[in-house]
N, C-alpha and C positions, 0 to 999 in steps of 0.2 A: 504494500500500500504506500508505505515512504516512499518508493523506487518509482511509483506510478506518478506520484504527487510530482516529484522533483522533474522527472520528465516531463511533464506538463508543462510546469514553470519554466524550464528550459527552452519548450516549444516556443512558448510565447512570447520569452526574451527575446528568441530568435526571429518572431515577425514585424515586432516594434522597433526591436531598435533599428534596423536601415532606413524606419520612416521619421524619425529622430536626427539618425547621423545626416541624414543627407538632406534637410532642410536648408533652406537659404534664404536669404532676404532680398526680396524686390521692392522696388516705390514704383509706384503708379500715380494718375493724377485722379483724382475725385469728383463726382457731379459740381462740386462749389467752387473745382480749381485749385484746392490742395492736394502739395503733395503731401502721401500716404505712405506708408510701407507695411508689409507681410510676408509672414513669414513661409514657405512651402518648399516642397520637396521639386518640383519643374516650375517653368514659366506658365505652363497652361492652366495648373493649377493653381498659381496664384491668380490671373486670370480670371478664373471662375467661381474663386471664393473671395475677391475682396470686394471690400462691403463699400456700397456706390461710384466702383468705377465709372467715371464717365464712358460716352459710347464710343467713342475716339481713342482713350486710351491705350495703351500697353502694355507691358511692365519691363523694367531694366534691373539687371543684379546689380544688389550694393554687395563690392567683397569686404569691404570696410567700414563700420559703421562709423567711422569717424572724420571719412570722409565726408564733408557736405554735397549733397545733391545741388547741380547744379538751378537756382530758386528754389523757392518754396511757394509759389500759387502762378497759376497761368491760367491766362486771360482769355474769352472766348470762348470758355469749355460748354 
């Protein structure tokens, strides 16, 4: 029963964590014009889960978050 438990837990270390490691950060712009950022594991996915991209938008990887994105709101969205 221990031996079953532990392989269990193993299992499912084993399908979390690459969705973990391999997350990344994008900014996108947002309905208002701000930029945004979020975090996922591809571009498409962040795409489609951040919350009010505008329709125009993108997203670009930050590898840095200490980088500054070039602005912070744009205009016309």
């Amino acid at each position: 029963m221990k031996t079953l438990l532990l392989s269990a837990l193993a299992l499912a270390a084993t399908v979390v964590a690459p969705g973990i490691s391999l997350a990344a950060t994008y900014a996108y712009v947002n309905t208002t014009g701000d930029v945004q950022t979020i975090d996922a594991a591809t571009p498409n996915q962040a795409i489609t889960t951040a919350p009010n991209i505008a329709v125009h938008s993108g997203v670009i990887l930050i590898n840095n978050l200490s980088d500054p994105v070039v602005g912070d709101h744009v205009g016309g969205v």
